[in-house]
N, C-alpha and C positions, 0 to 999 in steps of 0.2 A: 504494500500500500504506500502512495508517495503521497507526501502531506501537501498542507493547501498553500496556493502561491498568497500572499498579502494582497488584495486586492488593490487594480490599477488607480480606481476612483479617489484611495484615500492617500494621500500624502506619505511614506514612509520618514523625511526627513522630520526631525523635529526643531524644533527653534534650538538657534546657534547657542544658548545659553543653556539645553538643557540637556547636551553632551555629556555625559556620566562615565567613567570607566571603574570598572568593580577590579575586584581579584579574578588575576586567571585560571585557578584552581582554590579549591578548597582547602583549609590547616588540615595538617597530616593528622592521621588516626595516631594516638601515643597509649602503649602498654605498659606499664607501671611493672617492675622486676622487684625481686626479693633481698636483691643488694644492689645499687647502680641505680644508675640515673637512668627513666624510662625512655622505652622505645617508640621513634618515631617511624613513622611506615605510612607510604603515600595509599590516598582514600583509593578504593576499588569501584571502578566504573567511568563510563564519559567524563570528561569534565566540562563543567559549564560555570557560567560565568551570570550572576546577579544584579540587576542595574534599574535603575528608574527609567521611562521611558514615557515623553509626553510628546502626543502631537501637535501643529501648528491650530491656528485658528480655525475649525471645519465650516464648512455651509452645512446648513440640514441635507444638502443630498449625500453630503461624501461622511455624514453622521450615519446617514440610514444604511448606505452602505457598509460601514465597520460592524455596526449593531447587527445587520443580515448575516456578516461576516464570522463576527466571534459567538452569537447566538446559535445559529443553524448550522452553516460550516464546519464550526471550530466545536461544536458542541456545548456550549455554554463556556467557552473557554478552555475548554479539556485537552484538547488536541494540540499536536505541535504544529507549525506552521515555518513557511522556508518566507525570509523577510530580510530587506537590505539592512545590512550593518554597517555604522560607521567603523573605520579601522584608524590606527594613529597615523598610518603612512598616511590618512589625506585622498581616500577614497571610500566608498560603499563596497559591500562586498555580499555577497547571497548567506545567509548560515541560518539553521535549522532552530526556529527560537519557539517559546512557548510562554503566554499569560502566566505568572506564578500563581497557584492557589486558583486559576479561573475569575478574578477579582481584575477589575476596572472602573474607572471613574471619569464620571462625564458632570465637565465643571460647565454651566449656562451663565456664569456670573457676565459677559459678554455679549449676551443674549445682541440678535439670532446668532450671532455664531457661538462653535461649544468647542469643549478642548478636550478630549481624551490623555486617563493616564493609567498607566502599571506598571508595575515592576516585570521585567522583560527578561528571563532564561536565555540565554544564546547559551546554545553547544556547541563546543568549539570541537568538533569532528575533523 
């Protein structure tokens, strides 16, 4: 099964100011010994990487869009999805990301336009 592209309609970039970079792996698992100083030993699995993620100003159409998107698509959020990433060289790059928790927020304080945000998984595969 290949996950869903981000759809065209909604903006992938976000505002220049809300560029985040997380850790690119998680603190190593440590096992505690009987004499010694405990063991560090790197986590088991993908690694990904944890980040805030807001997008630009939307119109209500490129709203209803995302909402069709991470609702029905994405399964109320569940699912992973392939979305451009910013990179530090200074380009976008495709990688394999997901809603953390299925949780979003849509701020209207702007009204009519609205601002999507969450916390953004990218798996760095």
């Amino acid at each position: 099964m290949t996950a869903a592209a981000w759809p065209d309609a909604v903006p992938y970039q976000g505002p220049v100011d809300s560029i985040a970079f997380g850790p690119s792996y998680a603190a190593p698992l440590s096992s505690e010994t009987e004499s010694g100083p405990a063991l560090p030993r790197p986590r088991p699995g993908p690694r990904s990487t944890e980040y805030p993620w807001q997008s630009r100003l939307l119109t209500r159409a490129q709203w209803d869009a995302f909402e069709a998107f991470a609702r029905v698509t994405l399964r109320q959020g569940t699912l992973p999805f392939t979305m451009k990433v910013w990179r530090p060289e200074g380009c976008y790059v495709d990688r394999l990301c997901q809603i953390k928790d299925g949780l979003w927020q849509t701020d209207t304080s702007a009204a009519p336009r609205v601002r999507i945000s969450f916390t953004r998984i990218v798996w760095n595969l």
